[in-house]
MIROMAR-685454 format. One line per 4 residues: number of its first residue (from 1); their letters; for each residue x, y, z of C-alpha. Coordinates in nm, 3 decimals, decimal comma. Each point is the difference from the previous one (the first is absolute). Layout:
<lumtors>
NUM) A) X Y Z | ...
</lumtors>
This chain:
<lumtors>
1) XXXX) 4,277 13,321 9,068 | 0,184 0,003 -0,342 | 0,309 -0,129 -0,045 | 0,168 0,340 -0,081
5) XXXX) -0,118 0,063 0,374 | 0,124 -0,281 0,160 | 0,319 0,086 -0,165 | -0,052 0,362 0,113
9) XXXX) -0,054 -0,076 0,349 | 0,273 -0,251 0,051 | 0,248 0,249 -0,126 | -0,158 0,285 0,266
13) XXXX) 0,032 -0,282 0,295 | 0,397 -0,103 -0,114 | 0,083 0,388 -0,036 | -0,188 0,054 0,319
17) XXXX) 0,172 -0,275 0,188 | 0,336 0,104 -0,124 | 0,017 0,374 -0,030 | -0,258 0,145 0,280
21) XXXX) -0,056 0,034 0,289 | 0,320 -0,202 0,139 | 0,232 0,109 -0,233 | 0,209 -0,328 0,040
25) XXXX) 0,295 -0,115 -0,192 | 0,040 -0,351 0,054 | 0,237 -0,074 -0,273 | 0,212 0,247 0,175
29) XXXX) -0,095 -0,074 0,366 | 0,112 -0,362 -0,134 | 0,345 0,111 -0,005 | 0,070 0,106 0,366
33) XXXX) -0,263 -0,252 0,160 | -0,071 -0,293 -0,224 | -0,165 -0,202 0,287 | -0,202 0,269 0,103
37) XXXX) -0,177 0,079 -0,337 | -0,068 -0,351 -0,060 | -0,185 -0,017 0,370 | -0,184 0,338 -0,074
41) XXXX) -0,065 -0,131 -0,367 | -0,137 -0,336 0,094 | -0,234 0,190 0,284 | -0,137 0,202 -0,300
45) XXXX) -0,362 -0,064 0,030 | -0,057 0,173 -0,310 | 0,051 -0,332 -0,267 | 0,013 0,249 -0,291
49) XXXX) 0,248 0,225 0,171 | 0,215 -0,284 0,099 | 0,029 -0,198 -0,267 | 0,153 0,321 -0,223
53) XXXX) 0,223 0,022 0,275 | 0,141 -0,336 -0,030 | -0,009 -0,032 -0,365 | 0,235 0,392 0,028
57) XXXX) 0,219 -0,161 0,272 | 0,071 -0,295 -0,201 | 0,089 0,163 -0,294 | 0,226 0,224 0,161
61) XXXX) 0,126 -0,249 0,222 | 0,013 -0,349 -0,165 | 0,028 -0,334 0,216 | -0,055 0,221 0,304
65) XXXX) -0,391 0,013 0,069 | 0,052 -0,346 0,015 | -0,326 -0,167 0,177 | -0,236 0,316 -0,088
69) XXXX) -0,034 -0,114 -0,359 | -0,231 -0,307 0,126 | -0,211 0,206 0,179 | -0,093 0,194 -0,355
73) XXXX) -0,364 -0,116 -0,107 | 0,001 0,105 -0,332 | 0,190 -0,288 -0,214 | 0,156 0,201 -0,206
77) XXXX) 0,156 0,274 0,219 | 0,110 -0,318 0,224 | 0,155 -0,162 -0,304 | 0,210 0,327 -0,070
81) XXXX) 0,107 0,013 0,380 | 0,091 -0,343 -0,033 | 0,220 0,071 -0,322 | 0,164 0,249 0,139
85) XXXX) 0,139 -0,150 0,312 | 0,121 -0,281 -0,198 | 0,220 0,207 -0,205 | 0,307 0,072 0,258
89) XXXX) 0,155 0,194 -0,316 | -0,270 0,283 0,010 | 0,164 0,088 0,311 | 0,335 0,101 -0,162
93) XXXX) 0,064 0,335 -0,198 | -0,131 0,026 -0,341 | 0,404 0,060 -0,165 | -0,105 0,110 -0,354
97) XXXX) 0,389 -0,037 -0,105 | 0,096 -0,261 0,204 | 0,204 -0,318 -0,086 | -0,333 -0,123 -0,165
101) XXXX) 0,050 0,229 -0,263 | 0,338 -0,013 -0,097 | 0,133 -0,131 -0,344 | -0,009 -0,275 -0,114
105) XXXX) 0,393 -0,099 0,063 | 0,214 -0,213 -0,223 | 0,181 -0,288 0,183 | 0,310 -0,171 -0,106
109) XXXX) -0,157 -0,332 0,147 | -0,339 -0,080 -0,088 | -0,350 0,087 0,277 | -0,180 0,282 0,180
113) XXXX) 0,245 0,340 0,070 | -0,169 0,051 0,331 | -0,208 -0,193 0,287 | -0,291 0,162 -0,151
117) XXXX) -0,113 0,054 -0,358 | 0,160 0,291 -0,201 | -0,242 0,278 -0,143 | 0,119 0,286 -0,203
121) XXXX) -0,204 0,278 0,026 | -0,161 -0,026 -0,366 | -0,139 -0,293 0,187 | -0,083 0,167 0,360
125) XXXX) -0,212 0,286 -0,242 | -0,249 -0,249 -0,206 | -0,299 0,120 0,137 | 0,084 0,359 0,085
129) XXXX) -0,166 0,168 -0,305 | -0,305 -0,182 0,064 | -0,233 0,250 0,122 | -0,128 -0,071 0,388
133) XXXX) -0,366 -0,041 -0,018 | -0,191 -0,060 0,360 | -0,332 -0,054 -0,192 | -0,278 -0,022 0,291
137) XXXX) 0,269 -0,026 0,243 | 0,023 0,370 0,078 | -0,367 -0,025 0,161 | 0,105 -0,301 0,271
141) XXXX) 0,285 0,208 0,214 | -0,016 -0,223 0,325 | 0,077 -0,328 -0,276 | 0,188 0,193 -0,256
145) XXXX) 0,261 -0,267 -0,122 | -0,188 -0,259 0,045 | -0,216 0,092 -0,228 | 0,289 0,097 -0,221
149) XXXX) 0,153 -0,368 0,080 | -0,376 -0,181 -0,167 | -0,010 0,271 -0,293 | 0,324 -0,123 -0,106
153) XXXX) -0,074 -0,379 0,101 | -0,319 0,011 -0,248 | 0,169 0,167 -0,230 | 0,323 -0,237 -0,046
157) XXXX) -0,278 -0,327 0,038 | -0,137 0,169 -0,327 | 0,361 -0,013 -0,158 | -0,007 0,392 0,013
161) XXXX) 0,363 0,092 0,181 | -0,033 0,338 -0,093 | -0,311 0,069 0,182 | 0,176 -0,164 0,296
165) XXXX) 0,330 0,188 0,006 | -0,228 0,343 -0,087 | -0,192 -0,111 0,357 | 0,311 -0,064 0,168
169) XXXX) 0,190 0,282 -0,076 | -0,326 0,223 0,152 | 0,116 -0,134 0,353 | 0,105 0,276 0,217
173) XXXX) 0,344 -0,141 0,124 | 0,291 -0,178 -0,197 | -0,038 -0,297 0,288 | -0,377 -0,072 -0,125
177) XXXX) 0,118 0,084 -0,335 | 0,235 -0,266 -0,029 | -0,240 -0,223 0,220 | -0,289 0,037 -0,256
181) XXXX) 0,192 -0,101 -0,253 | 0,199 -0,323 0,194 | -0,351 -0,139 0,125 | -0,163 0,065 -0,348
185) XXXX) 0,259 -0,203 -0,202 | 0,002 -0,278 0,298 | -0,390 -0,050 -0,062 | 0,028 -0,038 -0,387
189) XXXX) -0,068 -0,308 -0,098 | 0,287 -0,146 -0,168 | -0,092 -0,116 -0,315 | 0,277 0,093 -0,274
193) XXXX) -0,153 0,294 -0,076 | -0,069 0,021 0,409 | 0,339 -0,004 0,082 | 0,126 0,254 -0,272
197) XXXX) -0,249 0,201 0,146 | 0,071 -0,011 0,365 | 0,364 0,008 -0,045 | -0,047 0,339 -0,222
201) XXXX) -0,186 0,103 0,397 | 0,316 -0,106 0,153 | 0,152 0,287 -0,137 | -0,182 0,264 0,181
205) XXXX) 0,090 -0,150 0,334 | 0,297 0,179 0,025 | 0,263 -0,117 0,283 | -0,206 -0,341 0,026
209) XXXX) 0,026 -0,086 -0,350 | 0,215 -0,328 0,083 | -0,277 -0,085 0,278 | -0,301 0,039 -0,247
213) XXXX) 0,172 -0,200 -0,289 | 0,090 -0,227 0,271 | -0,326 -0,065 0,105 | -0,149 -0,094 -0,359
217) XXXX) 0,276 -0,282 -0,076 | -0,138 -0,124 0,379 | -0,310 -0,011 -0,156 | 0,028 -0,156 -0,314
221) XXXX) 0,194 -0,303 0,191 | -0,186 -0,337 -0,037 | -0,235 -0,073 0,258 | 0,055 -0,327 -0,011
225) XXXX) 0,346 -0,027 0,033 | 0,038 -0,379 -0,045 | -0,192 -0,028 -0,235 | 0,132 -0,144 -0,371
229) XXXX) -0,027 0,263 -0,154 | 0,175 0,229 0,226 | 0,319 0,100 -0,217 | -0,236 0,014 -0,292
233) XXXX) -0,202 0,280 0,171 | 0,359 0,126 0,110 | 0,127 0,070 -0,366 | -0,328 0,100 -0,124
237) XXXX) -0,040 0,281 0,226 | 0,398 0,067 -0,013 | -0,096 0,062 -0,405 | -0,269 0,217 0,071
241) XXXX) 0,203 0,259 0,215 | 0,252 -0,038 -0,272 | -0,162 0,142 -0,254 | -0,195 0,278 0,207
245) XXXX) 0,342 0,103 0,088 | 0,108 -0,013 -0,335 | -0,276 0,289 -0,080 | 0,000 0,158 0,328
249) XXXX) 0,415 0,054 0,008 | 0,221 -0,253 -0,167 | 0,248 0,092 0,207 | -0,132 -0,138 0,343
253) XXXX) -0,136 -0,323 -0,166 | 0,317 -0,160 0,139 | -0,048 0,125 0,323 | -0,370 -0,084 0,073
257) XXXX) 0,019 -0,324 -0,150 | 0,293 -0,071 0,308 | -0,217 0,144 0,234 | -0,302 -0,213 -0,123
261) XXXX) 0,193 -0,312 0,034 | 0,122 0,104 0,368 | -0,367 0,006 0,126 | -0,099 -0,288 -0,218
265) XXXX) 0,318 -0,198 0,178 | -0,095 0,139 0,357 | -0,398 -0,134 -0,039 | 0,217 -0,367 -0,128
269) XXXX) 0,156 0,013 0,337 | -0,231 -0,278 0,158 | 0,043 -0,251 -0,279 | 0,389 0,017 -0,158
273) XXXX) 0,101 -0,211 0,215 | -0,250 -0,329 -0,011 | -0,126 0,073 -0,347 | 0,098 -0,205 -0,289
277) XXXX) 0,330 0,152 -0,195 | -0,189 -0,036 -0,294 | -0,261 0,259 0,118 | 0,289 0,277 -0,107
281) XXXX) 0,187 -0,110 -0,300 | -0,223 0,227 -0,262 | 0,072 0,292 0,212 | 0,232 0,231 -0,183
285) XXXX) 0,364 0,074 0,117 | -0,086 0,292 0,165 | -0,198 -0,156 0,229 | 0,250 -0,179 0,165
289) XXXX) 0,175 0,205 0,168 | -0,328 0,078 0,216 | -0,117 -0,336 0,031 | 0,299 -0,073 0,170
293) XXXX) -0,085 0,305 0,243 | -0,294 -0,200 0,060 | 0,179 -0,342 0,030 | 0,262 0,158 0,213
297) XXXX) -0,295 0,176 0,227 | -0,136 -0,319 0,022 | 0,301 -0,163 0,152 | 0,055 0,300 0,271
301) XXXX) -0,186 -0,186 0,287 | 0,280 -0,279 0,001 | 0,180 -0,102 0,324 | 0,379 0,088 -0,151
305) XXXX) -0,044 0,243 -0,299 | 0,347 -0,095 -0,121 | -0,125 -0,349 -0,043 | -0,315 0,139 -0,156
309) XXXX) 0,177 0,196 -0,283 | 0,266 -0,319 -0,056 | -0,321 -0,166 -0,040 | -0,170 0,248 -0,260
313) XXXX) 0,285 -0,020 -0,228 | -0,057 -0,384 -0,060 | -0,192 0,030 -0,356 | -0,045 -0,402 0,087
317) XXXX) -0,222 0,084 0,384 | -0,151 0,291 -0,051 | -0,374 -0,185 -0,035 | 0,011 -0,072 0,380
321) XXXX) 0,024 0,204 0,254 | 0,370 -0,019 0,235 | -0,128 0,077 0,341 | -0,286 0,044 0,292
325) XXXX) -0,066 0,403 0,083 | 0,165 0,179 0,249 | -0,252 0,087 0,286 | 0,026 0,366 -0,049
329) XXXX) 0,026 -0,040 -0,350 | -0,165 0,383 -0,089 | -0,155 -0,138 -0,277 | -0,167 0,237 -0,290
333) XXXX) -0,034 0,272 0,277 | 0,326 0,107 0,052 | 0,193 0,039 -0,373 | 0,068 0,376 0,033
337) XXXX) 0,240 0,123 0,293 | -0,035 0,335 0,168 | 0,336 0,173 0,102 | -0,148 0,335 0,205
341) XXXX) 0,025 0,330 -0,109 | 0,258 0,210 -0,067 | 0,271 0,099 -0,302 | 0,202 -0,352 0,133
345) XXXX) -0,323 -0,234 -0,020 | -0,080 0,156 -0,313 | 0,332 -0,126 -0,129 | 0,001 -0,361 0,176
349) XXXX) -0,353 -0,008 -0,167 | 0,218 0,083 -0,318 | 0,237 -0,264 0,028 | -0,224 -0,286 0,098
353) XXXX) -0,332 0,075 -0,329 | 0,353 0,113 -0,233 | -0,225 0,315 -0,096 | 0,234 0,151 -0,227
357) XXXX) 0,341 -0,082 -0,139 | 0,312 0,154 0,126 | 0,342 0,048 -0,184 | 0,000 -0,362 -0,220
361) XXXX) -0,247 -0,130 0,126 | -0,217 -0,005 -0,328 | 0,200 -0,255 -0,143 | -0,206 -0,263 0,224
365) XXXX) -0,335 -0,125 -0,156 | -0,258 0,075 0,223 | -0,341 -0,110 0,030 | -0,320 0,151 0,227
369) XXXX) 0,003 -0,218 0,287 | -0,303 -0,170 0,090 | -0,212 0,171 0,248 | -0,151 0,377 -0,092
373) XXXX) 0,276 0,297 0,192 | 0,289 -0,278 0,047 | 0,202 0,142 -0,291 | 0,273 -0,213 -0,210
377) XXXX) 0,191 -0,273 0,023 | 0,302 -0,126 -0,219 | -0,086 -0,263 -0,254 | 0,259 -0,239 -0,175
381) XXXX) 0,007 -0,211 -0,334 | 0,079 -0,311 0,228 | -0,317 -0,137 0,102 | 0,151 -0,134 0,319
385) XXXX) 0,243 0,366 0,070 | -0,334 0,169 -0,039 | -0,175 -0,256 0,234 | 0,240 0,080 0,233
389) XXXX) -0,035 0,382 -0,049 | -0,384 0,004 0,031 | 0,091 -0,222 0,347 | 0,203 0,280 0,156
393) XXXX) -0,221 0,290 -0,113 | -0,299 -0,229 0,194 | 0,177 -0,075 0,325 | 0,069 0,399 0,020
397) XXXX) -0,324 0,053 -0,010 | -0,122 -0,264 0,275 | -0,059 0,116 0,387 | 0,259 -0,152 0,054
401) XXXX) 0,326 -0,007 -0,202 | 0,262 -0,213 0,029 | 0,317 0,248 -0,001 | 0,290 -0,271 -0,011
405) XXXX) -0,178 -0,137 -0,352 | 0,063 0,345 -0,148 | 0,382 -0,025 0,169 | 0,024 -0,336 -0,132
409) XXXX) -0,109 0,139 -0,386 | 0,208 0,347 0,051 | 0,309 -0,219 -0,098 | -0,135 -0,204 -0,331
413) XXXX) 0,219 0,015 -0,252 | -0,292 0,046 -0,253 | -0,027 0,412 0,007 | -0,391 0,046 -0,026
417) XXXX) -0,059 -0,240 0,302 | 0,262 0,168 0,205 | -0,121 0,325 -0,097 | -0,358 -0,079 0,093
421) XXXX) 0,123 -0,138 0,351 | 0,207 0,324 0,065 | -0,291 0,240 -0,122 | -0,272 -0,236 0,243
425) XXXX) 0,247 -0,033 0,279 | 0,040 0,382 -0,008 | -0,348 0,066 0,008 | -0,035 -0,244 0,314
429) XXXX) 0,297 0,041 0,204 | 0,189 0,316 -0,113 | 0,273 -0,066 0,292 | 0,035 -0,351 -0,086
433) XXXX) 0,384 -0,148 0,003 | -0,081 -0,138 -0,350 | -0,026 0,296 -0,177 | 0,415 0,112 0,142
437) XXXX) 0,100 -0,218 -0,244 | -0,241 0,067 -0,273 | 0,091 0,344 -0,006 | 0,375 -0,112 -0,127
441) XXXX) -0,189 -0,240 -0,268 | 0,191 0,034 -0,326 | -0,347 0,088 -0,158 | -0,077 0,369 0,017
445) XXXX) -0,383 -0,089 0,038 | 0,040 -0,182 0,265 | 0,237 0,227 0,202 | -0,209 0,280 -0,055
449) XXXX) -0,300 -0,140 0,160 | 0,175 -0,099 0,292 | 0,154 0,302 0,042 | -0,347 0,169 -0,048
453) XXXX) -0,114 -0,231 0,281 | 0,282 0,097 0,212 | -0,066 0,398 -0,021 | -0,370 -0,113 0,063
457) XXXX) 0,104 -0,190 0,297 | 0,264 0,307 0,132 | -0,280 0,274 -0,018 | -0,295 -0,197 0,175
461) XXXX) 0,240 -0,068 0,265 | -0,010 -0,339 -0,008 | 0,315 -0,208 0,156 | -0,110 -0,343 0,107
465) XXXX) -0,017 -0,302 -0,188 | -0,357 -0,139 -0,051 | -0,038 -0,376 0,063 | -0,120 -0,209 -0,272
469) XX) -0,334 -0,128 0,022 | -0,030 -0,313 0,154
</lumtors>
């Protein structure tokens, strides 16, 4: 048999499997009975049938076939299944004009506009005019964007980007649209002319461009992360996204090169605080801000936190570390909260990331804050004040925080730190006694968030006092 006929028949058996005789939707079964389709898929004695099943259900429904995708024999439909479930973000709307498109806004203080990186829509439409092209693709229906997903992959290995958006933009939803393009530029390799190259993919991925640009500075961080020549590697690569941004849009070069050094900090995490001092000194100024993010992180599994950050601002102890763990210390695992659902988590989920500035607040400097989704935090000039800062916007985001720290802070006479304890304390306990008196602080920022947290606190109902955590 040729293998024009093999192709010939595998299409008949897919089309038979899927459209015949049954006449089954599973992609739309899947929505009133998940459990059920995955028991009648995995009894699927047909292998062909059910692995175009799986492959359809996990594109439609990402991170929900869950344990199906091991059962998938073929490597490569298994390795797409795989993907897929590991990107929670697929599962969210595809927002064309959402708040990852927006301007690029001006800021009175210097950092990021928004939790998430700005993209004006001259930006969002790079690839548009580029011609969809499925190539052999429109042959394999059962394993159409997958095959899609490789013709781009081979053609961005080859340093060909236009051949990989023009296979991209062939897929047959925006979702795998904007997927095509996020895992292409993640499996670039990232030489200099590698990264240029996968950060030009970026672009197509819509909504998820902060995750895929995200995900390269992850991968360019040193492997070897004690290594000697760790901050070498560090400014090195922070060049090389410099000038691709430079070319690519000089006005986000600014903003990527923050959000490199916020993954580069959160992958320094297990060494800033036993490494030698000297490790960071070549490290450019805006670095630091991030590292001490990571430094602060670092310090989050003390016994008294207050101690911790009194510690952290001694320039003279900082080589050693203060403390022994906490036993539930939540380690890397927990640094992003959930708040629910809802228009009053959505705005506690505001308040504690800082996702966008409200009246005055732009006058702040802001940085990206460490871990991928956790938004901004407040920087300072003062080493130690921004210490400090990076300390409060870490214990918000532990399992458990400590709400009389952020009490303790709402009162500091210096404005950004009481600011940032207001804003975090708001986020945590909207009800809390604390933030009575902040909302008669002679600072119109800092009234208005706790007056914001108040109204939050009012429509959710809420009326008791949550105890601090212990």
């Amino acid at each position: 048999m040729t293998l024009l006929s093999r192709r010939t028949l595998f299409a008949a058996l897919v089309l038979c499997a899927c459209h015949g005789d049954k006449k089954r939707n599973f992609v739309l079964a899947f929505q009133r009975d998940p459990e059920g389709v995955l028991q009648e898929v995995a009894a699927l004695e047909d292998p062909v049938h059910q692995e175009a099943i799986i492959l359809r259900l996990s594109e439609a429904y990402p991170g929900r076939v869950g344990s199906m995708c091991s059962s998938l024999q073929n490597r490569n439909v298994r390795k797409r299944c795989e993907r897929l479930g590991s990107r929670p973000h697929l599962a969210a709307a595809v927002n064309k004009g959402g708040p990852a498109h927006a301007p690029v806004l001006a800021r009175a203080g210097a950092g990021p506009p928004t939790g998430s990186l700005p993209f004006p829509d001259a930006m969002r439409q790079h690839w548009d005019t580029v011609a969809p092209e499925p190539g052999d693709c429109v042959r394999n229906r059962a394993k159409y964007h997958l095959c899609l997903a490789e013709q781009a992959a081979e053609a961005a290995q080859a340093g060909d980007t236009r051949a990989a958006a023009a296979a991209c933009n062939a897929a047959r939803t925006d979702r795998m649209r904007c997927d095509c393009f996020f895992g292409t530029a993640e499996d670039t390799p990232l030489t200099a002319k590698g990264y240029h190259n996968a950060a030009s993919l970026c672009l197509g991925s819509g909504t998820f461009v902060h995750e895929c640009n995200g995900h390269l500075f992850a991968k360019m961080a040193p492997a070897e992360l004690g290594h000697e020549r760790t901050a070498a590697v560090l400014v090195t690569d922070a060049r090389t996204v410099a000038e691709a941004w430079q070319e690519i849009a000089p006005d986000l070069e600014p903003l990527m090169l923050d959000l490199y050094w916020a993954r580069a900090a959160e992958r320094l995490i297990p060494i800033v605080g036993s490494t030698e001092p000297s490790l960071f000194e070549t490290l450019p100024a805006e670095a630091w801000p991030h590292i001490r993010s990571a430094m602060a992180w670092g310090l989050a599994r003390c016994e008294d936190p207050l101690v911790s950050l009194q510690w952290a601002a001694n320039p003279e102890r900082r080589p050693s570390r203060p403390c022994t763990a906490r036993p539930d210390s939540p380690g890397d695992a927990a640094r992003s909260k959930g708040t629910g659902g809802g228009p009053e988590a959505d705005l506690l989920e505001e308040q504690l990331r800082w996702t966008r500035d409200l009246e005055g607040e732009d006058r702040f400097p802001a940085v990206y804050f460490l871990v991928q989704g956790a938004g901004r935090r407040a920087t300072d000039p003062d080493a130690d004040v921004d210490l400090l800062l990076a300390g409060l916007s870490v214990q918000a985001h532990r399992e458990h925080a400590h709400l009389d720290l952020f009490a303790s802070y709402a009162e500091d006479e210096r404005l950004v730190v009481r600011w940032t304890a207001v804003r975090l304390l708001a986020a945590l306990a909207p009800n809390h006694p604390a933030l009575a008196l902040a909302a008669e602080d002679p600072d119109p920022s800092v009234r208005q968030r706790a007056k914001l947290s108040q109204r939050t606190a009012a429509a959710s109902g809420s009326v008791s006092h949550p105890p601090a955590a212990q």
